[in-house]
TIVOLUM-646923 format. One record per residue (C-alpha): residue number from 0; residue in three letters; x, y, z. Coordinates in nm, 3 decimals. Example, Ala and Ser with C-alpha at 12.3 -4.5 7.8 and 13.67 -1.06 7.14 Angstrom:
// TIVOLUM-646923
+-----+---------+---------+---------+---------+
! num ! residuo !      px !      py !      pz !
+-----+---------+---------+---------+---------+
!   0 !     Ala !   1.230 !  -0.450 !   0.780 !
!   1 !     Ser !   1.367 !  -0.106 !   0.714 !
+-----+---------+---------+---------+---------+
END
This chain:
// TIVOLUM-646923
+-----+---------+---------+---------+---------+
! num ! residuo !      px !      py !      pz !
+-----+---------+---------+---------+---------+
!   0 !     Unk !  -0.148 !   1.247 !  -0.800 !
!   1 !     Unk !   0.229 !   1.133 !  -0.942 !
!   2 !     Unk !   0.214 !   0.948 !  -0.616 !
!   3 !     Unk !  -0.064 !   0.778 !  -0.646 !
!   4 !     Unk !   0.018 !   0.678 !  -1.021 !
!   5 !     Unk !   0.365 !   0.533 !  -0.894 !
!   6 !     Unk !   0.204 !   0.330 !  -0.662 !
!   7 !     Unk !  -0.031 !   0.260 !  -0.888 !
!   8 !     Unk !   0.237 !   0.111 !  -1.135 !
!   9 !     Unk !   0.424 !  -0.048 !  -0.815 !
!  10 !     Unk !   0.074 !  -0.225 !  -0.726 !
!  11 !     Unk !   0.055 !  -0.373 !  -1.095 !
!  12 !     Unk !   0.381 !  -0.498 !  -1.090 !
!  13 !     Unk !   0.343 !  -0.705 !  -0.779 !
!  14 !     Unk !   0.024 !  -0.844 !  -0.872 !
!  15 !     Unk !   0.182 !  -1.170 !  -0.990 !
!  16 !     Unk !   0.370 !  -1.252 !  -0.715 !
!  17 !     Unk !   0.021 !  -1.267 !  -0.463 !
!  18 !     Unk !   0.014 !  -1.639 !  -0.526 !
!  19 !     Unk !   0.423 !  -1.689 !  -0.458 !
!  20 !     Unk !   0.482 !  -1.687 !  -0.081 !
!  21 !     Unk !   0.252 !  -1.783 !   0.263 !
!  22 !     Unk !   0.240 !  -1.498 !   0.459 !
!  23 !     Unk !   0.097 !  -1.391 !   0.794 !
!  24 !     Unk !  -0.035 !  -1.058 !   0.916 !
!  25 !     Unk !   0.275 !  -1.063 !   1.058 !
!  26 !     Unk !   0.468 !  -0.928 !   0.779 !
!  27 !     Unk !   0.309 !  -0.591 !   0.849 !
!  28 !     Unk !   0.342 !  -0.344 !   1.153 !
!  29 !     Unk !   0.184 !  -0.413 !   1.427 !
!  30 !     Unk !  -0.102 !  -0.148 !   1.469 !
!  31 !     Unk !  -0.495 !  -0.139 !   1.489 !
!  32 !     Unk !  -0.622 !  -0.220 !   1.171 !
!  33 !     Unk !  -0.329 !  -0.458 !   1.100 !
!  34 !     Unk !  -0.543 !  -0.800 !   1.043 !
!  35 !     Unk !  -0.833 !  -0.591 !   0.829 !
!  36 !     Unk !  -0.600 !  -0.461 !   0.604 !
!  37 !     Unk !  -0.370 !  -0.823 !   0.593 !
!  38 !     Unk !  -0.654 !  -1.011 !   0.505 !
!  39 !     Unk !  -0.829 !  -0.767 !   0.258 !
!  40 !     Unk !  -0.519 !  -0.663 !   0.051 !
!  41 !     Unk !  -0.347 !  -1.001 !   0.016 !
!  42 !     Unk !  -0.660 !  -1.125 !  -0.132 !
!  43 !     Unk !  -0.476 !  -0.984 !  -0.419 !
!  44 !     Unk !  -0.124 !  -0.944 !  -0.387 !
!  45 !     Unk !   0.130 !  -0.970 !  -0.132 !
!  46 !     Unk !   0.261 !  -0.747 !   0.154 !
!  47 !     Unk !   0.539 !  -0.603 !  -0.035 !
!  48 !     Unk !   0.398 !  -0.371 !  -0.234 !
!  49 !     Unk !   0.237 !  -0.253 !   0.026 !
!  50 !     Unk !   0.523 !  -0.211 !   0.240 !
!  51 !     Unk !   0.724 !  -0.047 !   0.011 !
!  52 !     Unk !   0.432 !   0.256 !  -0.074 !
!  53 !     Unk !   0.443 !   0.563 !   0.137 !
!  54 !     Unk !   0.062 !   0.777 !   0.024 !
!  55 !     Unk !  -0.091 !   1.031 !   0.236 !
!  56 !     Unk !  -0.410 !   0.887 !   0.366 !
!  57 !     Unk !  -0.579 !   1.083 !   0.056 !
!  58 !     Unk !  -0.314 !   0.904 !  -0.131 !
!  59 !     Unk !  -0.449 !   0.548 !   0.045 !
!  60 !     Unk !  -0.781 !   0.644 !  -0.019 !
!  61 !     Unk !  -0.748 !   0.724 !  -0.379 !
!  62 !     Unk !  -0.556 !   0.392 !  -0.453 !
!  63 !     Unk !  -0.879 !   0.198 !  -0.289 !
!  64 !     Unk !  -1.086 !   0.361 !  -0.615 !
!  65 !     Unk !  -0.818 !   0.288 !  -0.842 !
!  66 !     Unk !  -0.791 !  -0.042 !  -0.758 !
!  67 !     Unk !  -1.164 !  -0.092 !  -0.762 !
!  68 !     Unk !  -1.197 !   0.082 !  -1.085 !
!  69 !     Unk !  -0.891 !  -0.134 !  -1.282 !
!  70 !     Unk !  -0.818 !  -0.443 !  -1.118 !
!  71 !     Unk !  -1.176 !  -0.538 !  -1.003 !
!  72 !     Unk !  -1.120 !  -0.519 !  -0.662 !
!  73 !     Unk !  -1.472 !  -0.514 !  -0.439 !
!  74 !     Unk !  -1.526 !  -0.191 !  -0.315 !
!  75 !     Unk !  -1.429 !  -0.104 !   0.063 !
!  76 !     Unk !  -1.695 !   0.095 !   0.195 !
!  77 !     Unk !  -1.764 !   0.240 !   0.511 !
!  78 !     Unk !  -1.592 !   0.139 !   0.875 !
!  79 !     Unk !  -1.378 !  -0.155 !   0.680 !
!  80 !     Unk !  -1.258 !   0.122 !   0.434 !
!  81 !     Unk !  -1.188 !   0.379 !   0.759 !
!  82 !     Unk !  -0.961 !   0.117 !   0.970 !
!  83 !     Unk !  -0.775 !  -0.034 !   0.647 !
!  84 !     Unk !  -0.730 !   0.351 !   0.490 !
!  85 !     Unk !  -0.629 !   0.433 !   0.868 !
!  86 !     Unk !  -0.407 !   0.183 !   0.906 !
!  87 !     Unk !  -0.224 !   0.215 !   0.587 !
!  88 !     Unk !  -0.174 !   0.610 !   0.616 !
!  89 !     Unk !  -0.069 !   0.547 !   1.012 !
!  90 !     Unk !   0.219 !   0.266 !   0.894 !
!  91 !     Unk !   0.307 !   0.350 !   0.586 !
!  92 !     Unk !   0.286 !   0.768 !   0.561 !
!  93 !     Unk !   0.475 !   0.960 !   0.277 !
!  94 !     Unk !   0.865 !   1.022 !   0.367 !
!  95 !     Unk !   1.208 !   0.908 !   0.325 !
!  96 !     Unk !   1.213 !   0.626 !   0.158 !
!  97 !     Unk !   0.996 !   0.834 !  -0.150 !
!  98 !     Unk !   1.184 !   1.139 !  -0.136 !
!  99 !     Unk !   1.501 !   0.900 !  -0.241 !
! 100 !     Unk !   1.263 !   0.747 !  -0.523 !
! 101 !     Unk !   1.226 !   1.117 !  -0.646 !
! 102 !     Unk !   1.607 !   1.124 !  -0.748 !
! 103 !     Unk !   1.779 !   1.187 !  -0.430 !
! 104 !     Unk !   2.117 !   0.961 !  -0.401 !
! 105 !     Unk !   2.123 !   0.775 !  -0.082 !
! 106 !     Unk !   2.540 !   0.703 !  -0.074 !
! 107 !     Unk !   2.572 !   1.100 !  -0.120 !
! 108 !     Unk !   2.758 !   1.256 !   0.270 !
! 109 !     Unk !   2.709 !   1.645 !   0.159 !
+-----+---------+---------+---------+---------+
END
């Protein structure tokens, strides 16, 4: 759940900058579920926030509600939620990147 509510935060803080740059489904991995999940998430907000999350799928999936539930987002529901959920847990999984967030220094040899 801390994940969740630090993406969460993450996702509010970017929601400002949807309007600031063109972007193409290109800015995100190529995998299936790539244009889906371009197209539906950008309605709101731009690529690098999600880019820079790492959620377990039930991370993904929990964020869809959230976002739903305080931002007003329409509710993915059934094979659209599957393949964007998919995607998102397939390209963007839990791991490095948010074990450094956690505290761990990066420029540290031993």
């Amino acid at each position: 759940m801390r994940s969740l509510a630090a993406a969460a935060a993450l996702f509010a803080l970017a929601l400002p900058a949807a309007a600031s740059a063109e972007e193409t489904p290109a800015a995100l991995p190529d995998a299936p579920g790539r244009e889906e999940t371009f197209y539906a998430c950008t309605a709101c907000h731009g690529t690098a926030v999600i880019r820079r999350s790492r959620l377990s799928r039930e991370g993904w999936d929990e964020l869809m509600d959230w976002m739903t539930e305080k931002h007003g987002m329409p509710r993915l529901e059934g094979e659209e939620r599957r393949v964007i959920v998919d995607y998102l847990a397939r390209v963007f999984p839990p791991g490095l990147q948010q074990q450094q967030r956690r505290g761990a220094n990066p420029f540290l040899t031993r």
